[in-house]
Phi, psi and omega in degrees: 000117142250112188298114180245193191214118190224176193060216190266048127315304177258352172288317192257041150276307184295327167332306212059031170293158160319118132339022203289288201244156162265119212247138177226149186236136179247061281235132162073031198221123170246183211294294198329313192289314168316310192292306208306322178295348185096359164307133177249131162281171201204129195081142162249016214267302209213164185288106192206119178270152179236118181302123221309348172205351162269327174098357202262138197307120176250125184230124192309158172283170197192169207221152109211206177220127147346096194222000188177169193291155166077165193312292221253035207266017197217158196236132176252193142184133171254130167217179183262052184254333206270151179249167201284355188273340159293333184265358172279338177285011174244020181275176206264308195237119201299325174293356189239022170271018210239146153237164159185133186284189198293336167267028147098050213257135175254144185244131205198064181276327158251053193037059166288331209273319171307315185265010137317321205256324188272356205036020149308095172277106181231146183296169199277298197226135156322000133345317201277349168271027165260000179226129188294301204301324183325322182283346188278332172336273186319300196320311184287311182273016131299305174305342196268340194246010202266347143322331185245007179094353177300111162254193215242126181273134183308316205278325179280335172309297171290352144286327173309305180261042179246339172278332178290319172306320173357295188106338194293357172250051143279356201225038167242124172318191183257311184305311177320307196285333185292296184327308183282310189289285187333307175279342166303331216264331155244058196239154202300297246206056181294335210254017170266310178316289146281007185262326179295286169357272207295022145291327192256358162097010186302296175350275215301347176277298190256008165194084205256010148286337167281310182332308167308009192244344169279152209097343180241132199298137160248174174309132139249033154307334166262329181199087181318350175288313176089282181295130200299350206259350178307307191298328182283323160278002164269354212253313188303287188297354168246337173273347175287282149029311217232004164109326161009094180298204215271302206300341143256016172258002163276332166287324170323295184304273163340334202284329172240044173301354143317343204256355180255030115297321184304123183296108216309325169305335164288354202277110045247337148343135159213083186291113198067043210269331181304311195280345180275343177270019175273358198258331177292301147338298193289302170318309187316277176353288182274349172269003173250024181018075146260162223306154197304302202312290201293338137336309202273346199245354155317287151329286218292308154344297187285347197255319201209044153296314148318319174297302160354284214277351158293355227295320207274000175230058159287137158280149183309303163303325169310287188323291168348264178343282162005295143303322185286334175315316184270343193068069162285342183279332162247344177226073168300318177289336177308297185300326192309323200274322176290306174322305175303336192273310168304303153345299177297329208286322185277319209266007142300010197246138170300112182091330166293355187336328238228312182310142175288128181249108182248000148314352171277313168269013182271307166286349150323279131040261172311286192319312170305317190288325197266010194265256314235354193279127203273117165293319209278315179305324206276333179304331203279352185261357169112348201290144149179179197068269176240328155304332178292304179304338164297260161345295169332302189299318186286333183258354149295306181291337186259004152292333178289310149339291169310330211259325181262004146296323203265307147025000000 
């Protein structure tokens, strides 16, 4: 039995990136020898152990095949026949094909270190155009290395946009996909992701709503970029920036899909653009069925981001609606995050980068004056049922008043 310590472990040692999690691969060893050492297995497709005190995943080497469509499509098979240079060659990249055992002695059969070094991503084996998730794969480690200079090698680039043409990345769950977009999406450089997507012709496959937005003009008195879909990965590339959790950096991606509705005699113009890219949005959501949080604020972003960047010539009643749209009073942080998502959405603009957003605190502001208004005087005036809420309401709006007279 031999242990080796493979994937990205040693690829970000040799970086001299941080460590987290550690993948061991076990050579010559069969299931029976596993359980007798105290390994409890884990999964039912192939054989993967959890070590009997550290907990971390061991898995026997294994071979596979091509047996059906899609991410889960393959017949494995592990024995202590197979070798380790055979179970690294069913790996996604060469960098991420390398082992090395405990004194760091390295097995590097398909010259990952080199394309380590060259800041190359490139496939292992034509193998790698049989599993689909690959391509959203690569994509997610372009966004992550594209800080250190790393690209997509043209020849795995092209097997990328050959799986896209396929049809196989259709026969990728919604979970599979969620998975992969949600950690790209926090990655130093999520807007390499999608751009990589649409290189390879994937984007048009799996959100052929974004896809649809480049190429389409905007003012560019608003937006010195002018293409819409340009703007949305500089819009991406500031919520990564500025720290942004996923739920406003999935509304980011998403907010202005209405504008690649717009009929080209309208252009540059996009008049209603909020509400017509909402049926779009709503599509996006369910079909990689993502998390709730992240749904609502994708929506609520796409419906009233233009109210945002206006806040400051809003009527007291607008600002009203507004608020009561979010619950700011049991869900204060949802609005804290749609202002940040509008925020990205201002300094996503070419040259603007920089620019001040003081509608952010200003609608902070609105929310407090209209949080401060006292429940208690008006139960104590007697209201109560649809009259209290009524009653609520009016002294919310002239708080709000108040608040844009003094403003």
């Amino acid at each position: 039995m031999q242990i080796f310590k493979v994937g990205g472990a040693v690829r970000d040692r040799l970086l001299g990136k941080p460590v987290t999690d550690i993948d061991w691969v076990v050579v010559g060893a069969t299931t029976e020898e596993m359980l007798a050492q105290g390994y409890r297995p884990v999964g039912a497709d192939f054989p993967v152990f959890l070590h009997p005190k550290s907990g971390e995943e061991y898995a026997l080497a294994r071979t596979e095949r091509k047996s059906g469509r899609g991410y889960g499509g393959f017949t494995f098979h592990a024995s202590p026949e197979v070798t380790l240079e055979e179970d690294l060659i069913r790996r996604d990249l060469t960098i991420n094909a390398m082992a090395e055992d405990n004194e760091h002695n390295l097995t590097d059969p398909y010259h990952g270190q080199r394309d380590l070094e060259a800041r190359i991503l490139r496939h292992v084996s034509p193998a790698f155009a049989e599993d689909p998730l690959r391509v959203l794969r690569v994509a997610r480690f372009a966004a992550r290395y594209a800080g250190l200079g790393f690209t997509v090698a043209p020849e795995t680039l092209e097997l990328m946009h050959e799986l896209s043409e396929s049809g196989e990345l259709e026969a990728l769950t919604a979970e599979r996909s969620w998975k992969e977009i949600s950690r790209a999406l926090m990655e130093d450089q999520p807007q390499v992701f999608i751009q990589v997507l649409r290189d390879c012709g994937a984007l048009k496959v799996l959100m052929p709503e974004v896809d649809a937005l480049f190429g389409v003009p905007q003012p560019e008195a608003h937006h010195p970029e002018i293409d819409t879909g340009l703007h949305t990965l500089s819009v991406l590339e500031q919520s990564a920036r500025h720290k942004q959790p996923l739920t406003v950096r999935w509304a980011c991606l998403l907010h202005d899909l209405g504008k690649g509705l717009t009929p080209e005699e309208e252009w540059p113009r996009h008049i209603a653009h909020e509400h017509t890219g909402l049926k779009l949005i709503k599509a996006v959501n369910e079909r990689f069925k993502a998390p709730k949080d992240c749904q609502e604020l994708a929506l609520l972003v796409g419906k009233y981001h233009t109210h945002s960047h206006r806040a400051l010539e809003l009527k007291a009643s607008t600002l009203l609606d507004l608020l009561q749209s979010f619950d700011v009073y049991r869900r204060p942080q949802r609005f804290e995050e749609f202002i940040a998502a509008c925020e990205m959405d201002a300094r996503g603009r070419k040259g603007l980068e920089q620019r001040s957003y003081p509608q952010a605190d200003y609608l902070r502001g609105a929310a407090k004056a209209a949080r401060e208004v006292a429940v208690q005087s008006l139960l104590e005036k007697g209201f109560k049922g649809p009259e209290l809420g009524e009653a609520l309401k009016r002294e919310r709006l002239k708080a709000l008043k108040a608040y844009k007279e003094n403003a």
